[in-house]
ZASE-444388 format. One record per atom (N, C-alpha, C): residue in three letters; x, y, z. Coordinates in steps of 0.001 Angstrom, whole numbers, plus 500000, padded with zeros to 6 digits. Layout:
! residues N
AlaXYZ/...
This chain:
! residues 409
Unk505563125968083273/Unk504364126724082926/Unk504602127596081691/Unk505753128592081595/Unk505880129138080493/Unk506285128269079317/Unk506997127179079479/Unk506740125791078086/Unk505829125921077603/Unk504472125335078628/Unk503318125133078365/Unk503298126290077363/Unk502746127329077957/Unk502066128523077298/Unk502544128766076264/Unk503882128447075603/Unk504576129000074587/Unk504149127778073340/Unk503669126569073899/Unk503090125319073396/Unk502084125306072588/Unk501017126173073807/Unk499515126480073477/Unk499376127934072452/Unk500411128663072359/Unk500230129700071424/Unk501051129300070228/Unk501471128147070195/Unk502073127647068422/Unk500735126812067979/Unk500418126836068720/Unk498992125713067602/Unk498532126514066722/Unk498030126728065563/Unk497455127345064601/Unk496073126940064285/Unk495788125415064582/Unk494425125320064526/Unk493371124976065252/Unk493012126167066123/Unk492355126688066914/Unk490669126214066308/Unk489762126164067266/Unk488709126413067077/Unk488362127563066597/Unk488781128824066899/Unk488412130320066823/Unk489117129949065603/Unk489923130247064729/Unk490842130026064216/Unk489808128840062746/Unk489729128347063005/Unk488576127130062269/Unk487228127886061413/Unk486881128040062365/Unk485571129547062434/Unk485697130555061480/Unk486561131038062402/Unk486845132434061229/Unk487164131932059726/Unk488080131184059486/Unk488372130854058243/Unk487121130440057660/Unk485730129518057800/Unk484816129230057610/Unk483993130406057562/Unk483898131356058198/Unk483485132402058091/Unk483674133141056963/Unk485046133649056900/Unk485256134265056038/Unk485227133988054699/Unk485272132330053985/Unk484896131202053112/Unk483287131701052376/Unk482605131832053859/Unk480992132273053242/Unk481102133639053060/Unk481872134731053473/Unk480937136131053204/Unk482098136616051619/Unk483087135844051944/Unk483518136155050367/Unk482930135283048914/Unk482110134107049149/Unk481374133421048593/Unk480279134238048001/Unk479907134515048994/Unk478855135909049088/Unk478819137014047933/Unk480492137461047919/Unk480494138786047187/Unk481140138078045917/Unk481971137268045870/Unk481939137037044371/Unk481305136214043651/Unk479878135719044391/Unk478817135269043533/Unk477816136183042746/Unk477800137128043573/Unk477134138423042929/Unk478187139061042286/Unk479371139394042561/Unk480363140392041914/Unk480569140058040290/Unk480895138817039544/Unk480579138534038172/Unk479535138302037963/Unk478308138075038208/Unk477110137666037509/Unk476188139402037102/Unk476667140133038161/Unk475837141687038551/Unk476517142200036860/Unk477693142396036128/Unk477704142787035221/Unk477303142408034086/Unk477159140880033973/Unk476235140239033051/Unk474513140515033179/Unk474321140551033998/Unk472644141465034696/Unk472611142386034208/Unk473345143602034488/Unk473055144707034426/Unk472905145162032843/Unk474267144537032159/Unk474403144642030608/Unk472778144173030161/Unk472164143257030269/Unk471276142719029798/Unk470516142547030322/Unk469974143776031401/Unk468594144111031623/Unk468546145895031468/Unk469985146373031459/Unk469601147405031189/Unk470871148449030249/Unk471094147212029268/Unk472350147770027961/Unk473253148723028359/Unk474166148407029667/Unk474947148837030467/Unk476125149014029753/Unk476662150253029361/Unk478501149979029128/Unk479206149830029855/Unk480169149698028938/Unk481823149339029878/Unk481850149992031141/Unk481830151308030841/Unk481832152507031820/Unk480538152555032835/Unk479674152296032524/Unk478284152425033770/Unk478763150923034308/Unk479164149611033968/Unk479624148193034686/Unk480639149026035663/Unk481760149507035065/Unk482556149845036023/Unk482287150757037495/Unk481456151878037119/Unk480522152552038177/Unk480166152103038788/Unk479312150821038765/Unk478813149932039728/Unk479433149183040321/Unk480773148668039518/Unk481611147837040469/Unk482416148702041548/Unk482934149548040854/Unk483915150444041819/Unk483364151006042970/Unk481996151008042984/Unk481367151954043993/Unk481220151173045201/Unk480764149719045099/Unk481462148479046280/Unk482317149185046793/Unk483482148946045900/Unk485109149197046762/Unk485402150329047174/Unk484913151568046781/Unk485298152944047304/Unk484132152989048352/Unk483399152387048549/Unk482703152579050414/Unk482997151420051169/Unk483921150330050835/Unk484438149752051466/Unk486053149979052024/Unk485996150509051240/Unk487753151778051562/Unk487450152893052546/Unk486007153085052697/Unk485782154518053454/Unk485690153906054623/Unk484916152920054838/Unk484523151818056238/Unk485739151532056919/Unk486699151075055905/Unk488091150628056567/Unk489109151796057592/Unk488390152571056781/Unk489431153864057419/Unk489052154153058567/Unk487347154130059513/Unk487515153994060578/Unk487503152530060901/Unk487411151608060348/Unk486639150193060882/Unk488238149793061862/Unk489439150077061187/Unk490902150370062167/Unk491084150550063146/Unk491074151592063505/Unk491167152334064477/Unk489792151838065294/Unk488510151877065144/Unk487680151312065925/Unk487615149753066994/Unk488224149474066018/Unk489093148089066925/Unk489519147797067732/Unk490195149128067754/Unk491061148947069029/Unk490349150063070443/Unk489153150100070395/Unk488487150894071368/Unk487107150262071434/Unk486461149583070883/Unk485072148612071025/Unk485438147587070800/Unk483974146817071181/Unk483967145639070984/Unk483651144560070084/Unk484953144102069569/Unk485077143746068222/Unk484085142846067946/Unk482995141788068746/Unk481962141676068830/Unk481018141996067964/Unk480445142934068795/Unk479383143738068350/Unk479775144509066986/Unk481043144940067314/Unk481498145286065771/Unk481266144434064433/Unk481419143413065142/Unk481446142342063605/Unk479882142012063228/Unk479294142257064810/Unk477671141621064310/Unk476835142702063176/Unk477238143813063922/Unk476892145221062890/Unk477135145111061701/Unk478080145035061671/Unk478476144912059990/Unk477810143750059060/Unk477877142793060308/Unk477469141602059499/Unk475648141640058797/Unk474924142031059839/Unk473629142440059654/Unk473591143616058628/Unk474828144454058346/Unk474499145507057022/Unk474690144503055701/Unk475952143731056114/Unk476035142900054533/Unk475115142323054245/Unk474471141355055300/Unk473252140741054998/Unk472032141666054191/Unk471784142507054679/Unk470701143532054577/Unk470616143739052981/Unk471948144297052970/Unk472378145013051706/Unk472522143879050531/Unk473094142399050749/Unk472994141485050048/Unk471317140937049312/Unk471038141268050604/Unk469332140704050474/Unk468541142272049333/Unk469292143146049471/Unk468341144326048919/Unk468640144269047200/Unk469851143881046956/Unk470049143160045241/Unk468631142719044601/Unk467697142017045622/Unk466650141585044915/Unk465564142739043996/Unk465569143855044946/Unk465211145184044617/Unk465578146021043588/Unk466659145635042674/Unk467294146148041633/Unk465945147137040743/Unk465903148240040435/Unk465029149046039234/Unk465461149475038406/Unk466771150498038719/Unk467358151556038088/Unk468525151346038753/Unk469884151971037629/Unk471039152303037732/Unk471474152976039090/Unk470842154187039651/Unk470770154681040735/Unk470930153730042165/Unk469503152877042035/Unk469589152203043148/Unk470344151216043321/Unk470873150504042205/Unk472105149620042086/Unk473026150153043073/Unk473444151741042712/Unk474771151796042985/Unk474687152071044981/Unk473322153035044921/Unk473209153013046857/Unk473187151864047655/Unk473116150505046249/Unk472966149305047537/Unk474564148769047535/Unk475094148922046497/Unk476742148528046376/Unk477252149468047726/Unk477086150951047736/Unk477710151398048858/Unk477447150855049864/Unk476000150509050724/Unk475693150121051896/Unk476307148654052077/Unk476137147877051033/Unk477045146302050557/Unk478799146526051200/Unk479157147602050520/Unk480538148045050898/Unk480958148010052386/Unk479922149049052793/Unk480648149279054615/Unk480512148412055104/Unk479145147225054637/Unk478832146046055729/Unk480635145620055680/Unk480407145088054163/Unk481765144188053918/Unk483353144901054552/Unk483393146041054252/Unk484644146766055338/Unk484571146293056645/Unk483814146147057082/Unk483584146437058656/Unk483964144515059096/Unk483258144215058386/Unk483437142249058754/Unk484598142096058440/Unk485659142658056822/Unk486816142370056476/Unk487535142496057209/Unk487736143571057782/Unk488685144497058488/Unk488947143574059799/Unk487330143253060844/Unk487084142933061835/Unk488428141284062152/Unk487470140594060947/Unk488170139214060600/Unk489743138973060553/Unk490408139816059240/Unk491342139951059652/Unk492398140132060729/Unk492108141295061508/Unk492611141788062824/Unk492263140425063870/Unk491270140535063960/Unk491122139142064896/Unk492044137701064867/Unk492337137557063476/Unk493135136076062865/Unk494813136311063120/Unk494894137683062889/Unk496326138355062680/Unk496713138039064243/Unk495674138095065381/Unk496199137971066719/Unk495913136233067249/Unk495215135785066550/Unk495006134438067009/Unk496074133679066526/Unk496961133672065456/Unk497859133089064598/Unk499160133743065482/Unk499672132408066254/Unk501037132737066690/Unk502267133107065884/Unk503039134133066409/Unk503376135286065553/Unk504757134284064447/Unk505573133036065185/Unk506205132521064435/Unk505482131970063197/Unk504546131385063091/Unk503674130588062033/Unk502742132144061255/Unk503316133335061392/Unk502026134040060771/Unk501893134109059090/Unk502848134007058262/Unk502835133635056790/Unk501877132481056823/Unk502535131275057203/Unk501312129995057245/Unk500080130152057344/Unk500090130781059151/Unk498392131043059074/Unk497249131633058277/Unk498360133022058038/Unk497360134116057024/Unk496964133326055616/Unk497986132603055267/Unk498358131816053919/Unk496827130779053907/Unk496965130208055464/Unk495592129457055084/Unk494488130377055330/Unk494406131076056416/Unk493383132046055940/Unk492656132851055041/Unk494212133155054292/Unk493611133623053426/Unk493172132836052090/Unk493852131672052429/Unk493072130508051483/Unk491314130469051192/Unk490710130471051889/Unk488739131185052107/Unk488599132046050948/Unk489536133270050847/Unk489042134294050236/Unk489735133575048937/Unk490934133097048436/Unk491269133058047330/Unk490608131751046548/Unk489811130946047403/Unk488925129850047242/Unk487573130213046729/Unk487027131207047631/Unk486080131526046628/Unk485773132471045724/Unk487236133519045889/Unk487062133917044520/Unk487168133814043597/Unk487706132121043397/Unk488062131505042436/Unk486521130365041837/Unk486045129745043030/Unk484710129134042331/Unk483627129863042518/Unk483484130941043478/Unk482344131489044044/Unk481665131824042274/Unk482480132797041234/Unk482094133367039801/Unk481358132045038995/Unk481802130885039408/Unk481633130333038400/Unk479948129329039092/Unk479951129348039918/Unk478700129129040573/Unk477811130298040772/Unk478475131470040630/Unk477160132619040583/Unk476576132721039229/Unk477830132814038226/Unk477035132857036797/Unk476367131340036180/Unk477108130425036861/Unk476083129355036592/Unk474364129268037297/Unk474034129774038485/Unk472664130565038984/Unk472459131199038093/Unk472879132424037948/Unk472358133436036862/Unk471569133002035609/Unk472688132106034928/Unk472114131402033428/Unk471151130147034291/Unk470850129467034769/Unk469988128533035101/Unk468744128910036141/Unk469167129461036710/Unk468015129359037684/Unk467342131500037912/Unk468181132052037392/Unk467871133503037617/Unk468679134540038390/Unk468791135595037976/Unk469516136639038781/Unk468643136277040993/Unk467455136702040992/Unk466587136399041993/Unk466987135006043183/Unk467194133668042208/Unk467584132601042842/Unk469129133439043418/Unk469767133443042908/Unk471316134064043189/Unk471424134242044233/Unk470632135847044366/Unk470642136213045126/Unk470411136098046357/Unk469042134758046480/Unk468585134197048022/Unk469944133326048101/Unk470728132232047716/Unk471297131606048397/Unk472570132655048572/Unk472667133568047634/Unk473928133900048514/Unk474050134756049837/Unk472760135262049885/Unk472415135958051515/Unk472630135037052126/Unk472058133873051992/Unk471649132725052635/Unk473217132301053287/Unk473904132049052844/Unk475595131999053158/Unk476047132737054346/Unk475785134208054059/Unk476310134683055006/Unk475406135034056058/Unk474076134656055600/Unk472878134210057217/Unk473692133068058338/Unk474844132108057704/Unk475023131216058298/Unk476252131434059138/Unk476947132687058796/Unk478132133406059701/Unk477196133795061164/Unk476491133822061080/Unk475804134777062148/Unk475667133582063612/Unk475338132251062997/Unk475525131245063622/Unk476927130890064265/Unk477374131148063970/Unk479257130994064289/Unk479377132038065072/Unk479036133153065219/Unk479450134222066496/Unk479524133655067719/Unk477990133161068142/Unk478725132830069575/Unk479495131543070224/Unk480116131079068864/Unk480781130230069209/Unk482609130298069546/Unk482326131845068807/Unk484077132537068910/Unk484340133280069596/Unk485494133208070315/Unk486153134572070707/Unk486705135747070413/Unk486228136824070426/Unk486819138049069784/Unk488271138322069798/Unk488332138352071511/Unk488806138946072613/Unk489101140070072234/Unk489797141041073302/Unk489810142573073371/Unk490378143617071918/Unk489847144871071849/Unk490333145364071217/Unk492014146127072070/Unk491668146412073237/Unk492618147177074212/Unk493439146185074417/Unk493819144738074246/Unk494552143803074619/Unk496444144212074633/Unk496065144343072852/Unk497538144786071668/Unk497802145955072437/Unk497211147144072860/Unk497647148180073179/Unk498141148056074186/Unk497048147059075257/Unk498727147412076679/Unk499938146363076683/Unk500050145586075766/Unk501357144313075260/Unk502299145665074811/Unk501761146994073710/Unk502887147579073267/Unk502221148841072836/Unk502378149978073966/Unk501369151060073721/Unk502160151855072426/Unk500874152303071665/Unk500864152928070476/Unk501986153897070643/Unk501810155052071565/Unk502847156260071793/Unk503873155837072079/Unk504451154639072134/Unk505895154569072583/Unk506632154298071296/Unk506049153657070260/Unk506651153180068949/Unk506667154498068170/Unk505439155083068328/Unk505865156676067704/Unk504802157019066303/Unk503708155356066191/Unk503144154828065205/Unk501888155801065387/Unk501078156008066935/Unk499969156269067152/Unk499527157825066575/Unk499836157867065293/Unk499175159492065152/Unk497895159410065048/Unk496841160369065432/Unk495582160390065841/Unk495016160706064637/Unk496046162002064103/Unk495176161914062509/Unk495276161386061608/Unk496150160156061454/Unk496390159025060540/Unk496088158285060620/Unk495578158059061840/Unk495244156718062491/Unk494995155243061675/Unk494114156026060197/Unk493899154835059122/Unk495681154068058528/Unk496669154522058798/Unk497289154951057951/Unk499028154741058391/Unk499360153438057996/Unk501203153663058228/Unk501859153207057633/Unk503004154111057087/Unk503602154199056273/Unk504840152778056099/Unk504547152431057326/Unk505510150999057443/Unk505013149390056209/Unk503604150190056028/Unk502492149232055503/Unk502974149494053818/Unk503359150415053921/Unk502831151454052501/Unk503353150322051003/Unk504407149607051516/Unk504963148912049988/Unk503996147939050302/Unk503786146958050489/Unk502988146060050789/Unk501621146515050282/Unk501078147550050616/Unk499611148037050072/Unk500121148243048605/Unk500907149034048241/Unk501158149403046692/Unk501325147965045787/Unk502034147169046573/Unk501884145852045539/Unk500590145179045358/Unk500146145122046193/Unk498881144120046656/Unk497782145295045771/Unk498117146654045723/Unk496773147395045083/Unk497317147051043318/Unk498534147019042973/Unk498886146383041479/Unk498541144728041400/Unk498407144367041872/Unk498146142563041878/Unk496161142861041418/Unk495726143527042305/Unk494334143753042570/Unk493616144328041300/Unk494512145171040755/Unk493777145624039447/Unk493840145193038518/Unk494696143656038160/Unk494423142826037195/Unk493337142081037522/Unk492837141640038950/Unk491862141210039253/Unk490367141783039052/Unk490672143150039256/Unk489526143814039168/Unk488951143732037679/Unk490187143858036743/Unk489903143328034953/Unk488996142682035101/Unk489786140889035844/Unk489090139609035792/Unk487633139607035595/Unk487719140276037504/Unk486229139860037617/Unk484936140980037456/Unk485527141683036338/Unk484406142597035517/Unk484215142912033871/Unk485337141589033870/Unk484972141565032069/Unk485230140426031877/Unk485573138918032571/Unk485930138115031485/Unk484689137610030858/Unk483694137347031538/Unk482179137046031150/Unk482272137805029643/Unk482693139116029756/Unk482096139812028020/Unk483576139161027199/Unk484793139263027733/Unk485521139074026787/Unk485837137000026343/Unk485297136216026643/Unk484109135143026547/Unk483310135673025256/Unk482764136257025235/Unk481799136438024119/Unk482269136918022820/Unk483546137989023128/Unk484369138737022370/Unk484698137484020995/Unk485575136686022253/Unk486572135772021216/Unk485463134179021312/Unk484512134199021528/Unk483209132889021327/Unk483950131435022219/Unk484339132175023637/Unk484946131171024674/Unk483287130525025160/Unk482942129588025383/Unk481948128798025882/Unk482422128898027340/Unk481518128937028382/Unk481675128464029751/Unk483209129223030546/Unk483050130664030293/Unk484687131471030514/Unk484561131120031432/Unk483085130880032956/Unk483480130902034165/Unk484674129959034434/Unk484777128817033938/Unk485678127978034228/Unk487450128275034611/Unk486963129196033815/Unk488297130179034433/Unk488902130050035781/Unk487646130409036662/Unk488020130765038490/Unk488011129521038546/Unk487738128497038134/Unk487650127138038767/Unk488938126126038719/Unk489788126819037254/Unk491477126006037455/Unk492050126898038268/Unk491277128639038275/Unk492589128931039130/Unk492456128730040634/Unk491236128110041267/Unk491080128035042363/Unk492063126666042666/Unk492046126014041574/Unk493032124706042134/Unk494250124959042239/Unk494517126217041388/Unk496107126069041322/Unk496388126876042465/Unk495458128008043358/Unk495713128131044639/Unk495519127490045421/Unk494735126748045754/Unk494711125506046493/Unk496372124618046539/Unk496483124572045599/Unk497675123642045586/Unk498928124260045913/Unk499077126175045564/Unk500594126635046288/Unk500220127201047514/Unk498815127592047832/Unk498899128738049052/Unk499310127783049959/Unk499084126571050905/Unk499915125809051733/Unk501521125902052003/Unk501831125652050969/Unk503195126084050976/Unk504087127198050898/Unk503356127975050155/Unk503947129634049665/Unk504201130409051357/Unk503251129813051835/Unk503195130365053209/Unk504415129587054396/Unk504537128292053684/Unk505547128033054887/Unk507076128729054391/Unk507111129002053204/Unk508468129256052264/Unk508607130588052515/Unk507693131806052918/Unk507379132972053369/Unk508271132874054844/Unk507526131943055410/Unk508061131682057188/Unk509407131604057569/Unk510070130846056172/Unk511268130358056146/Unk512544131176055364/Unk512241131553054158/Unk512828132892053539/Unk512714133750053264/Unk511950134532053404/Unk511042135871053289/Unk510281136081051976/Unk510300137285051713/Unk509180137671050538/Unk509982137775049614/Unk511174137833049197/Unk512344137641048005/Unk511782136246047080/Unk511630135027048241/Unk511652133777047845/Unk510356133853046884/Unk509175134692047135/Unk507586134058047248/Unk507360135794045883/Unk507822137077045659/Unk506880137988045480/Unk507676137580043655/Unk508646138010043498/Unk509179137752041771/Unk508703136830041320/Unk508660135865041773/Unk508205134169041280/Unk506725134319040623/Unk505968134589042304/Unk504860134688041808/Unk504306136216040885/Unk504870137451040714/Unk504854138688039513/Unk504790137815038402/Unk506134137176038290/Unk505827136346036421/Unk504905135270036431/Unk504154134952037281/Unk503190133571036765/Unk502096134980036886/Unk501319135419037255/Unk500322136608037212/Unk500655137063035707/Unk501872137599035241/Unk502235138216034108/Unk501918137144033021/Unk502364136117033024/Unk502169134833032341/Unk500284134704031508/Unk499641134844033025/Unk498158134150033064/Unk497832135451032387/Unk497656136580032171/Unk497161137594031621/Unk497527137634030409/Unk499002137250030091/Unk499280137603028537/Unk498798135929027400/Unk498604134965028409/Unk498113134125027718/Unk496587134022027616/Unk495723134389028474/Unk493901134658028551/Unk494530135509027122/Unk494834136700027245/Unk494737137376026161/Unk494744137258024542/Unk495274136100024717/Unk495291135444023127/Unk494451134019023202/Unk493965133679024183/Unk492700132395024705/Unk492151132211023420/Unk491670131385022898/Unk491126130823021838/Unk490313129751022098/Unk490809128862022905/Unk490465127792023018/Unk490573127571024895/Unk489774126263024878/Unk489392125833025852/Unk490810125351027224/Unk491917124758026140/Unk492669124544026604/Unk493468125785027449/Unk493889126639026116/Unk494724128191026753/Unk493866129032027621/Unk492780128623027774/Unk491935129478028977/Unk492510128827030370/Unk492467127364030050/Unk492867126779031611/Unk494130127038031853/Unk495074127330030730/Unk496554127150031048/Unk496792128611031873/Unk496166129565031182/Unk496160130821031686/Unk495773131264033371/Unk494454130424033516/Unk494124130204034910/Unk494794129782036178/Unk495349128702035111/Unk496500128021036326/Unk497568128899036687/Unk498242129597035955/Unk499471130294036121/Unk498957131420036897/Unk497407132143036410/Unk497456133365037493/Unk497220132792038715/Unk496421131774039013/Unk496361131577040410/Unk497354130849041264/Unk498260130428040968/Unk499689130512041140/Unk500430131508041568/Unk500524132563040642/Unk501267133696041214/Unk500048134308042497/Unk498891134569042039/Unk497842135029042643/Unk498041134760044502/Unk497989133291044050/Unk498018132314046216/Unk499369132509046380/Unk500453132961045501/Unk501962132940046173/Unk501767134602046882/Unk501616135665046081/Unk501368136469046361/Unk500313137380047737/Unk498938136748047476/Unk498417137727048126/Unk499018137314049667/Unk498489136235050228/Unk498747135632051476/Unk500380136623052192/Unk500958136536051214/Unk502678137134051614/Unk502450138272051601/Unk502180139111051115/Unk501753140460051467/Unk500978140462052352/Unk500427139760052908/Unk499435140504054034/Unk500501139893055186/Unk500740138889055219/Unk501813138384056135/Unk502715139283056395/Unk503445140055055714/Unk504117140689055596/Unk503999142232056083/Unk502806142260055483/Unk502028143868055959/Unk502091143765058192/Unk501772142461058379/Unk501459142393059847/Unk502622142358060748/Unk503438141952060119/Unk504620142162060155/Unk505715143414060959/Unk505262144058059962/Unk506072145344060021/Unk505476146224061249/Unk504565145485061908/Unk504205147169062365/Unk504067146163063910/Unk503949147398064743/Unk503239146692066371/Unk501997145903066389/Unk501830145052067690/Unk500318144535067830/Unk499436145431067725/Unk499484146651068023/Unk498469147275068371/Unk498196147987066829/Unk499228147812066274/Unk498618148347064639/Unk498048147620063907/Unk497546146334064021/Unk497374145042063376/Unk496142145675062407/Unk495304146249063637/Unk493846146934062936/Unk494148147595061620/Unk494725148400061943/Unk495119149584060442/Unk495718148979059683/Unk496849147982059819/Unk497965147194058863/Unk496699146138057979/Unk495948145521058523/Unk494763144629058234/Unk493667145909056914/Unk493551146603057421/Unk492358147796057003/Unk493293148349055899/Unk494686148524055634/Unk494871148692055078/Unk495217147912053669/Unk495537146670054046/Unk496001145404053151/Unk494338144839052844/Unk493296145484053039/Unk492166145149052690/Unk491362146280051881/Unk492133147066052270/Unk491432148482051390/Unk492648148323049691/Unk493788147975049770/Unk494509147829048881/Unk493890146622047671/Unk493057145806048195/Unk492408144986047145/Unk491128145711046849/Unk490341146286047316/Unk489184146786046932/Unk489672148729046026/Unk490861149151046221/Unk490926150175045619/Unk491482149976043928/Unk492471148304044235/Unk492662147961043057/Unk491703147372041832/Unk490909146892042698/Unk489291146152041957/Unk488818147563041251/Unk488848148690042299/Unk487999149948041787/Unk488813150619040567/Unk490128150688040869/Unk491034151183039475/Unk491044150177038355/Unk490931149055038467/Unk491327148417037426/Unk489841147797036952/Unk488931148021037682/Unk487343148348036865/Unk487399149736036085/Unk487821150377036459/Unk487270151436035702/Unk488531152189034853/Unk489570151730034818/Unk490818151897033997/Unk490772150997032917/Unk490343150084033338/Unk490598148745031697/Unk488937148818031615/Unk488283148986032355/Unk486699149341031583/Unk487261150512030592/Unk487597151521030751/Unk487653152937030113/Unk488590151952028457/Unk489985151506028828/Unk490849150578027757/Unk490545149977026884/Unk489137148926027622/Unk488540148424026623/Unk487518149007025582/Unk486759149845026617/Unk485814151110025654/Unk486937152132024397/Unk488057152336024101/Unk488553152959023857/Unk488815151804022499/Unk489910150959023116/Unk490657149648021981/Unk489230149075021484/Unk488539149138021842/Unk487063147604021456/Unk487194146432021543/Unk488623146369022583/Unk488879144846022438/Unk489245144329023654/Unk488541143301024764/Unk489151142571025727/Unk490332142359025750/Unk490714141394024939/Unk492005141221024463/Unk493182141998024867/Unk493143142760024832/Unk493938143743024253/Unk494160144385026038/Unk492968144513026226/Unk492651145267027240/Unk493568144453028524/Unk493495142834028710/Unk494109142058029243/Unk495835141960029019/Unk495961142606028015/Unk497358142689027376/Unk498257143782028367/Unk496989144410027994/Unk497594145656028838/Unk497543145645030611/Unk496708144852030877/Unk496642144745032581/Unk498415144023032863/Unk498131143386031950/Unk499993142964032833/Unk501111143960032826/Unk500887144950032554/Unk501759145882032329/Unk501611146516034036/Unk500817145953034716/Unk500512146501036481/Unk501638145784036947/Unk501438144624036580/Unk502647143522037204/Unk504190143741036753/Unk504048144018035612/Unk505507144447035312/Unk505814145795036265/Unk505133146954036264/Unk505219147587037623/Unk505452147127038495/Unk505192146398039279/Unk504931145276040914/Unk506493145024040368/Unk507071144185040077/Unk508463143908039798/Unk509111144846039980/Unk509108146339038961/Unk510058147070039068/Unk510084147852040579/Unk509164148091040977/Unk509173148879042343/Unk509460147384043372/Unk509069146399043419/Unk509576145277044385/Unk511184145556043927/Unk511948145198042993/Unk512948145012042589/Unk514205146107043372/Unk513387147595043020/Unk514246148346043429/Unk514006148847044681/Unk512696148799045414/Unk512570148496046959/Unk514152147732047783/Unk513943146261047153/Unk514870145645047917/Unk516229145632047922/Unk516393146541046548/Unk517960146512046099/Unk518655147963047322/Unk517486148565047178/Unk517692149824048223/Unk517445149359050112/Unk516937148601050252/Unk516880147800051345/Unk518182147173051708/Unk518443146455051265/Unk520015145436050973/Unk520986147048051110/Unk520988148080050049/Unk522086148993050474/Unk521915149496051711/Unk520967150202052219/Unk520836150380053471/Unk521728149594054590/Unk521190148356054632/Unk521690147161055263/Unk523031146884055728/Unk523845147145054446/Unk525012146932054078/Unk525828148331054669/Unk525013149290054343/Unk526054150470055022/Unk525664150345056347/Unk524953150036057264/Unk524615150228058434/Unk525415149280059325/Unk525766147756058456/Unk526695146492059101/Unk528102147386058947/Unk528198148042057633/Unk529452148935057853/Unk530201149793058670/Unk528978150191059034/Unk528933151927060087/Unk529245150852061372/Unk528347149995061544/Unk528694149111063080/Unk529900148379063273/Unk531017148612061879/Unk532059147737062336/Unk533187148285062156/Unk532834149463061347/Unk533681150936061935/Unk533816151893063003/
């Protein structure tokens, strides 16, 4: 009997498990069909700068950072259920209210309400997958899981701004509600199961993790969030200027961009994740720092049709080696019962980096006048990510080493 059971919790592809990933496929479809096309809108319906684009983008991610901070901890005391339906009915809401656009103002109150929906489903999703994915296979699983999100944030841009230029900001906007109208269908076909489950497998107060006023918040997480928030703010560049810097240097069709790099994640996240399973994050985080470093310093001198794709390929390379392993990694470190916060936090770390690196290389480029340039300078995040990975582990390894010492003295 315990064979069995130990049988039935290595499978990875679960129905629930199926779902969610499909799930999560549409509501990130969702946000980065609107997320590049909304700054091309806004510029040219209402001669938006660098700096008011960035306002609007960042303001998504800083109320989706606020959501996360309880959406954590809530997890593990309701029902993740109803939790997810809530949220899901705000994204919808808030997706559908884009059509309403007038003024700068109301832009930005619907990005916030857009935000918490999306915290609340992110957060939810995650935590849920983190426990369905048997704990030997969890690099793999997350790796394909998180395959959805790095899938469509790779074609979702290039099918939103292709709506935009063909059919209208308005069209956009109905099918991409329309997407995540179709998550709603998939609820009762999944299992949540409990938020209280993780807690009595390994109660919070005994690990020493459960502080009440941190609750958002552990420090076991903390390198893992710091890389993943430097990975994030070259992204946040991406997907709030390449559309203008396209125009800068007279690139035709920049979306095409997300569309090699969606292949070139497609093609490592499968594996990055079993190589994670098998040698840790040594094998999977340097490798992929210099292909990220690579794809930024070559977009940056893009000219042509060709060095746009070459550039694409290499970031989404490092991009699918990367994110998947950090979150793997983030789940890792901590108890079941922290999964919520470890999740909330490795999800607030991409939306705080989107928000800094909108409005840091928005400010760069307003300053230099030049995309270019501005992209030049985003890899200088990643060269960060290296040096703090680098000397993280070198200080890890000493640790290590004196402690095998101390035990054999």
């Amino acid at each position: 009997m315990k064979e069995q059971t130990e049988n039935n919790n290595a499978r990875l592809w679960t129905k629930d498990f199926i779902l969610f990933t499909l799930s999560s496929l549409f509501i990130y479809l969702n946000l980065q069909m609107i997320t590049p096309a909304l700054p091309a809108y806004i510029a040219d319906r209402f001669a938006a700068s660098s700096f008011t684009i960035s306002l609007v983008v960042s303001s998504f991610a800083l109320s989706a950072i606020v959501a996360r901070l309880f959406a954590g901890k809530a997890l593990a005391n309701v029902s993740r259920k109803k939790f997810f339906v809530a949220g899901l009915l705000v994204y919808i809401l808030a997706s559908a209210g884009y059509y309403w656009l007038g003024t700068i103002a109301l832009i930005v109150l619907i990005r916030i309400i857009y935000g918490v929906g999306f915290g609340i489903v992110s957060t939810t999703m995650g935590t849920v997958v983190s426990d369905i994915v048997p704990a030997k296979r969890m690099g793999e699983g997350m790796g394909y899981f998180g395959l959805s999100t790095s899938l469509s944030m790779s074609i979702a841009p290039v099918i939103g701004l292709w709506l935009l230029d063909s059919y209208g900001f308005g069209r956009l906007i109905f099918i991409s509600t329309l997407l995540v109208g179709v998550v709603l269908l998939f609820v009762p076909m999944i299992r949540f199961g409990s938020g209280k489950a993780a807690r009595i497998l390994q109660p919070a107060r005994a690990s020493g993790a459960g502080s009440k006023k941190f609750d958002f918040f552990d420090k076991r997480v903390l390198l893992p969030f710091s890389l993943n928030l430097l990975l994030s703010v070259t992204y946040g560049g991406l997907i709030s200027f390449i559309t203008l810097f396209g125009k800068e240097n007279h690139l035709a069709n920049v979306g095409w961009f997300f569309l090699f790099n969606a292949m070139a994640v497609l093609l490592v996240r499968p594996f990055s994740g079993k190589i994670f399973d098998a040698k840790g994050h040594i094998a999977i985080l340097p490798a992929g720092g210099l292909f990220v470093i690579a794809g930024l310093t070559i977009l940056s001198f893009a000219t042509s049709f060709g060095m746009l794709v070459v550039s694409a390929v290499c970031y989404g390379i490092g991009y699918g080696m990367i994110q998947p392993s950090l979150q793997a990694w983030s789940i890792q470190r901590v108890n079941p019962e922290r999964r919520g916060v470890a999740n909330g936090m490795f999800y607030n770390s991409i939306d705080l980096g989107i928000a800094i690196g909108s409005l840091a290389l928005g400010v760069i480029a307003l300053k230099l006048g030049s995309y270019a340039m501005m992209f030049r300078l985003s890899a200088l995040f990643m060269a960060l990510f290296l040096v703090i990975y680098g000397l993280s582990f070198a200080l890890a390894k000493r640790v290590e080493v004196a402690a095998t010492e101390k035990a054999a003295g």
